[in-house]
Structure formats: C-alpha cells, structure tokens
N, C-alpha and C positions, 0 to 999 in steps of 0.2 A: 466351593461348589457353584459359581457363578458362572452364568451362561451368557455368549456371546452372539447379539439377535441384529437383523438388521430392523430398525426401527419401524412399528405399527402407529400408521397417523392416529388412532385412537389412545396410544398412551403419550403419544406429544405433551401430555401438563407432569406427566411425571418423572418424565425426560429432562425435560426444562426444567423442572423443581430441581432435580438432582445436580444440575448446571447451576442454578443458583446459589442453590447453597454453598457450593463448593466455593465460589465466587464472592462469600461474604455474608449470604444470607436476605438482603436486602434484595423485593422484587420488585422487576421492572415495572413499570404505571402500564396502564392498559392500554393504551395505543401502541407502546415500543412491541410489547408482549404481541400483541397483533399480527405487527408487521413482523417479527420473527417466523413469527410461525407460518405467516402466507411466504416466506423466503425459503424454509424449511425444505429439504429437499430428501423429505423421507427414505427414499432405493438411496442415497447415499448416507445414511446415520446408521452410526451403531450404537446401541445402548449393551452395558452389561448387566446383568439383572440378579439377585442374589432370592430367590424365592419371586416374591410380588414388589421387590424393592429395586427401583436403579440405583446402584451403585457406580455407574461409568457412562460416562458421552463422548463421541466423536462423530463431527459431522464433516459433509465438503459443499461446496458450493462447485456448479457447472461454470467455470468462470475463462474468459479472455484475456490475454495477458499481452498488453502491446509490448515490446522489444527493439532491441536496437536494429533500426531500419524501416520499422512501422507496423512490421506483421502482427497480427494477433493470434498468437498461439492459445490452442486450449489448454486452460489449469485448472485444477481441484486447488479451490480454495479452502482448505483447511482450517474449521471454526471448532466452536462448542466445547471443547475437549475437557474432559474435567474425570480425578477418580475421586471416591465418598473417602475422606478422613478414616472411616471406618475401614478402608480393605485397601489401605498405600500396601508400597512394599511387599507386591505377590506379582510381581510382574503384567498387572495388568492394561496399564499405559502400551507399557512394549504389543500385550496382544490386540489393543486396538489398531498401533500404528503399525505393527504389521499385515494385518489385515486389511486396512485402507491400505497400505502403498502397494499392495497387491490390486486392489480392487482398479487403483488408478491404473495401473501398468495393463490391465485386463481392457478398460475403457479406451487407450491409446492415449491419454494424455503424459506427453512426456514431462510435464512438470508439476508439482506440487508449492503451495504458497501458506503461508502464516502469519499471522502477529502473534509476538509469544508474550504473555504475560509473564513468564518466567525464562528469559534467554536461556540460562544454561541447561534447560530440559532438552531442550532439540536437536541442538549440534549432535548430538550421541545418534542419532533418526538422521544426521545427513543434511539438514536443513543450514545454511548459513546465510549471513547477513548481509542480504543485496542494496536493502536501500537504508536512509537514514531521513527523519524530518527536523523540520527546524522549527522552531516557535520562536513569538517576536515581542515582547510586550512596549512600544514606544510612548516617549512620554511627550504628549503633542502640544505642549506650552514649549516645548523647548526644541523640537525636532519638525522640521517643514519637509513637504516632498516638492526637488526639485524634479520639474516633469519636464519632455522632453518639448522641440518643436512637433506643433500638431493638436498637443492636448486639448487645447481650447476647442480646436472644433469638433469636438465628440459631446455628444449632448447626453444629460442624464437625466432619468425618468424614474419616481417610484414606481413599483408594480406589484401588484397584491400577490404574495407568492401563493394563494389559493386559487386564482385566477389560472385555468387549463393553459391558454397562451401562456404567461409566462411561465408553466413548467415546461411547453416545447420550447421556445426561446433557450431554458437553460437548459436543454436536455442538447438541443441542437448544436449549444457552445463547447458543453463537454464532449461531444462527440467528436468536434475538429479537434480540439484540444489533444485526445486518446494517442493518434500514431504519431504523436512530435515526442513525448517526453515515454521510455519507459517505466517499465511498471506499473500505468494507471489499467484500471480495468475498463473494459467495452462492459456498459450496464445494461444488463437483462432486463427484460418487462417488471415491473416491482421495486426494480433497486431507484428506481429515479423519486419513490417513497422517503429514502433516508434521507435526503437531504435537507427535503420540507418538514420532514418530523417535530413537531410543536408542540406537545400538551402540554396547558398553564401549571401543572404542577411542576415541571422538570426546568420553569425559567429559572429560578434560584434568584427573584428579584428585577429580575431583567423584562426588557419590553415583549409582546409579543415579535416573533422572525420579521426580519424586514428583507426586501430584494428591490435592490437599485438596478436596472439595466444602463449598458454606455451603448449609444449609438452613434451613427452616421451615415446619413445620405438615406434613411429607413431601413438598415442594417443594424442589427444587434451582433453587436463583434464584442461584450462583454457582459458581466452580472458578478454583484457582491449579496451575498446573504450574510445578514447580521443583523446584532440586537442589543438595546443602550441601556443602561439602567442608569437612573435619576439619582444619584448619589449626593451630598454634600456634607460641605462642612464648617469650620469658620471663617474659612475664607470664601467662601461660596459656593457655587458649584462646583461637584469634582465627580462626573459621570462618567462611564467606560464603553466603549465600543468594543463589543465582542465580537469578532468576525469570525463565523464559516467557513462559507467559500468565499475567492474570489478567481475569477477568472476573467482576461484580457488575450483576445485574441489579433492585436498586436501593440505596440510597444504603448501608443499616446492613449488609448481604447483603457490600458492596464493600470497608465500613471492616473489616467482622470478617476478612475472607481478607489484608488490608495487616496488620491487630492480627498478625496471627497469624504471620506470615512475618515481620515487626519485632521478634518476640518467641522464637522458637524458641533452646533452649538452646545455647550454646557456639558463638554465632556474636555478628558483633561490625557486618557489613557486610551491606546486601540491595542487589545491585543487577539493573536491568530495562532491557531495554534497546525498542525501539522503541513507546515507551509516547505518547498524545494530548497532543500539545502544550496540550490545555486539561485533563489529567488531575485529577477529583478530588482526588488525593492529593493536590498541591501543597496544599491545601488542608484534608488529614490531618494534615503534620504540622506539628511544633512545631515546627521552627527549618528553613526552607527552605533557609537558607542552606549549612546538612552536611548536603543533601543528593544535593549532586554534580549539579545540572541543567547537561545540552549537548544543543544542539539543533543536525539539520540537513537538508539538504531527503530527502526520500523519493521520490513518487510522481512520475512525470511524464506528462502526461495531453496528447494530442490529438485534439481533435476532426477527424474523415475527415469526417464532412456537417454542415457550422454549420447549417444550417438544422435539422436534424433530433437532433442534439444539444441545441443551444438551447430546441429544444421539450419534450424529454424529462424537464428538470428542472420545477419550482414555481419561486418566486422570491418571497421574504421580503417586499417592497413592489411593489406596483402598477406594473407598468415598458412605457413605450409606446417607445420606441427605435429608431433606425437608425444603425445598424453599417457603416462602410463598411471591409469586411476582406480585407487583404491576405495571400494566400499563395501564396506563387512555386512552391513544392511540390507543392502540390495544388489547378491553376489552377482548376478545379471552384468554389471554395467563394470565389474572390475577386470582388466586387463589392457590392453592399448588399443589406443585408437588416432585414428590418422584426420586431423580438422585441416582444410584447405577449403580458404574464401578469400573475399573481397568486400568491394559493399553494392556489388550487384548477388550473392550469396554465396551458401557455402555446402560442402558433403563432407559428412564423418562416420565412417567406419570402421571396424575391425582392422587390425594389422598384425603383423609380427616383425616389421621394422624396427630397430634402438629406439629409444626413445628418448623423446628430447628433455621432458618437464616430466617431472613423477607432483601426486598432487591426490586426494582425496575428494569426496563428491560435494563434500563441502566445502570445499575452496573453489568448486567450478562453479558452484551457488550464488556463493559471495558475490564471486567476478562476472556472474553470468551480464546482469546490467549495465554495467558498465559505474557500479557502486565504489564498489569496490575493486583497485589494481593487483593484476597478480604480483608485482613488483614489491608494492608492501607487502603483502601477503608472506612472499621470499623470506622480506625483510623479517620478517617474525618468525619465521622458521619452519611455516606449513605449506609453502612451494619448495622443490629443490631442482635446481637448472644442474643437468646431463650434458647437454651438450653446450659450450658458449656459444653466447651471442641469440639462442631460443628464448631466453626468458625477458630481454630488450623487446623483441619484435611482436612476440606474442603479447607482452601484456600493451603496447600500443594496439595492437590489434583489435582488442577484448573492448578498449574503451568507450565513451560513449562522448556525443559533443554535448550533449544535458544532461547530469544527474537526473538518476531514475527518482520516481517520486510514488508514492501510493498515495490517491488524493482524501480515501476515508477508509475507515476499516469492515471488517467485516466478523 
C-alpha cells in the first residue's frame, strides 16, 4: 500500500534518511548534508511512502549536458534513487523510473543521465554506458613529467580556495573547459559548492584542500585542487598527493599544475582519481607503467526523444542513416528514424524508409558521446548492420575527437 508523492521540502530529512540508509547507513557530516539539500530540487523528487515511512527516493537535477560539437543540451540528472530493503521486489524501482522518464519527456528534456552504483540495474530503463574514468595512482621517486616547450613560462601561485576570487578563477576555468570535451556538465548556481567542499572530519588524515592556480601574462588558464598528508616511515618521508581537480587550459598551463603536484616535497605518491580516459598526462609522464592506471565505466546516458537528441549533437563524418530502434520502455521513441548531419548539425525524424542499423535505446546511449563505438557495439552483438557498408560510416560519424568525461558526480 505505498504511495507515490512528489517530494515536500519539509520531509527532505526523511527522504534523505531513507537514501542513506539504503546506502549503507552511515550519514553524511553536516556540511555535505547541507549542500545536498540546498541542491535538492524538490518539483523533481519522488519519495515512496509506506504510511509515515519513506520507503523509496528518486530525484533529477535540471542539468546541461555539453555534446559532441559543444552544445548544451538540457538533462535530468538522475540522483538519489534508493528502495528500503524492506519492500525490494514489488516493482517499485520500475514505478519510480517510470514516472520520472515520463516527467522528463513532459519537461522536454531529451535526455536522461546517471551514475549507477549498481551497473546492471539500468540498462533494463534504457540507460547505457557513454562514458568511462580513469584514475592514476604514480609513484613520483620513480616517474618525472616530461613537460612540453613553454611550461616554464607559466607561473604558479597558491590561493586560498575560500577566497571568493579564486572560486571565480575556477569557476571561470571550468566553464571554458565545458563545450571542448563531452559529457562535462554547465554548473548551476550551487554546484560550484562541491568542489571546495572541506569539512575536517571527511580529510581521513589529510591536509586541509589546497588550490594552485597556473598563469600567464595575468591570465589564469589553469588550477589543481588537492591535499597532502604527512605520512612516514623508515625511510623517511612517504606523503601523498591527493588530487581533485586539475584543469589546464592549454597544453604547458596543464603540464606545469602535473610538474608541480609530481614534485612537492616529502611526498613519494600523487594520486587522482576520476580523471579522461584520454588524459594528457598519460602522455606526461615517463614511465606509464608506475603509474597505477584503472579504468571503469562512469556516466550512463539515455536518450527520452531519439529523435530530438539525435539532432542536438554534430557528427564528425557525413552520416545519412536509418535507425530502426527498439525501446520497450519508452514505446514513444521505437520505430525508425532517418539521422542526416554533418559537423555543422544534424535532423532526425520519423521515417518508413529500410533501414539501415537495427539497435535498441541503449546502444544509442552508449554511442551517443562519442564513448563508446557503434562498431564494437556490433562486435558484441547489440548493433546489427542491414544494409552494408551503414555500420562503417555511421559509427565514424557517431565519434568524438576527445573522450567524453564526467568531471564529478552528482
């Protein structure tokens, strides 16, 4: 007998309790808990209630979604979601997600976005896997960055990351940063919060946040956030460089904030953790090998209107196409559709033409960034090419000149 509400700001603590829990039980320190809740976007939460009890969350966030060719597309960011241990297995996951993908489709957002704690829950929802991060852990007694010509002349400055400048400084870096690489999000008033997020209980040891800016000529073209802790041993010092963020908005800008964080005294490790599977650095430093590379998936991406997402992006080669696409989910968007672009843009609609590519909404997910190729995709057995020679040009088409990246979560 549980009922399906759109969330009241005044039971937000038992919303969030019921999210926690689900989540391990352990709650967040009072600052994270704060800023959730000022990010909270009540008209889009559903709680399910079983009497005076939440038993279920699902929330969205109003979010921008940069794409291949730089546009920012509106997404529902897809958070919270959680059912109580006590009521799995009554289908009520499914009536949250059906009602959000309804609600987006109502809003006009053609696309939906996630991190899943549990990958194989969503794909069955449509959702698939656009992007993927990389983490790095290097061991800097043994690994140098070679930087490029230039680096020298970029100058670096501490700056108090509580200091209002330098949150416009990085607020301003990230924002050029936005339409170069897909899948990073355009941050709404608030979100520029998580980044600086600090309370001394959550260091685990570690220094209070630090933020380096790189400049030149009185331009800030870059900024690292991170934090050291003081470790040793018997051999002496053996300290760690936690990194954040770092961003470099161009090449020498990027290698001096890696120099620099490689190099800082009495530490022996720097590691980062959801960094572009196609990261520069790989290519900084000297021995890849210690440098701890794991990769795994991140973002998961569905398009609510293929037609209308399909259009929204450019497309790297000339691509005339029909799609015949299945989604049992969201019967709206199954049957064929005609995609013709370029990388000045593209139109997709309705057809009754053959088709060329049969494919489901989450293979269009996958490939939508340019993450993932329709070509592998094939190769696995969840594309299948109609007509020859469609599934060559299309999945050139689809691709992207940078790996998509999601730069934090949500």
């Amino acid at each position: 007998m549980t009922e399906l509400r759109v969330l009241h700001k005044d039971h937000w603590d038992r919303w969030y309790g019921q999210l926690l829990r689900a989540f391990g039980g352990a709650g967040d320190l009072p600052e994270e808990r704060d800023l959730w809740d000022a990010l909270t976007e009540p008209e889009r939460s559903l709680g399910l209630w079983d009497g005076e009890s939440c038993v279920g969350t699902a929330g969205a966030f109003s979010f921008r979604l940069s794409v291949p060719g730089g546009a920012l597309v509106p997404a529902a960011g897809v958070t919270m979601v959680s059912v109580a241990a006590t009521h799995r297995r009554r289908g009520l996951l499914r009536s949250m997600m059906r009602r959000q993908l309804d609600d987006v489709r109502e809003r006009g957002e053609a696309l939906a976005v996630l991190t899943a704690s549990e990958p194989d829950i969503y794909g069955r929802f449509g959702y698939g896997s656009a992007t993927r991060q990389l983490s790095v852990e290097i061991d800097t007694t043994r690994v140098r960055i070679e930087a490029p010509e230039g680096t020298d002349a970029v100058a670096l400055r501490y700056a108090s990351p509580a200091d209002p400048a330098t949150g416009r400084s990085i607020e301003e870096i990230y924002a050029r940063a936005v339409p170069v690489r897909p899948g990073m999000l355009a941050r709404q008033p608030g979100w520029e919060r998580l980044s600086l997020l600090d309370p001394p209980e959550g260091r685990d040891g570690a220094s209070p946040l630090q933020c380096v800016l790189a400049e030149r000529d009185g331009e800030s073209l870059g900024f690292a956030l991170f934090a050291t802790t003081g470790d040793s041993d018997a051999g002496g010092a053996n300290g760690a460089v936690r990194v954040r963020e770092v961003y470099g908005l161009d090449p020498a800008s990027y290698a001096a904030l890696w120099r620099f964080l490689c190099g800082i005294d009495l530490t022996w490790t720097v590691t980062a953790r959801r960094r572009p599977v196609d990261d520069p650095l790989l290519h900084l430093v000297s021995d890849v090998r210690r440098s701890g590379l794991r990769i795994r998936d991140d973002l998961y991406l569905r398009p609510v209107e293929v037609g209308a997402a399909l259009a929204a992006r450019t497309y790297r080669a000339p691509v005339d196409v029909v799609l015949e696409v299945a989604d049992a989910f969201c019967p709206w968007n199954a049957g064929r559709v005609r995609l013709s672009g370029d990388g000045d843009g593209a139109v997709c609609g309705p057809t009754t033409d053959a088709a060329d590519l049969s494919l489901s909404v989450r293979e269009i997910g996958a490939a939508y960034l340019g993450g993932a190729t329709l070509r592998e995709l094939a190769d696995a057995g969840r594309v299948r090419e109609l007509r020859p020679g469609a599934l060559a040009s299309a999945s050139a088409a689809f691709g992207s000149e940078v790996a998509p990246w999601l730069p934090h979560g949500f």
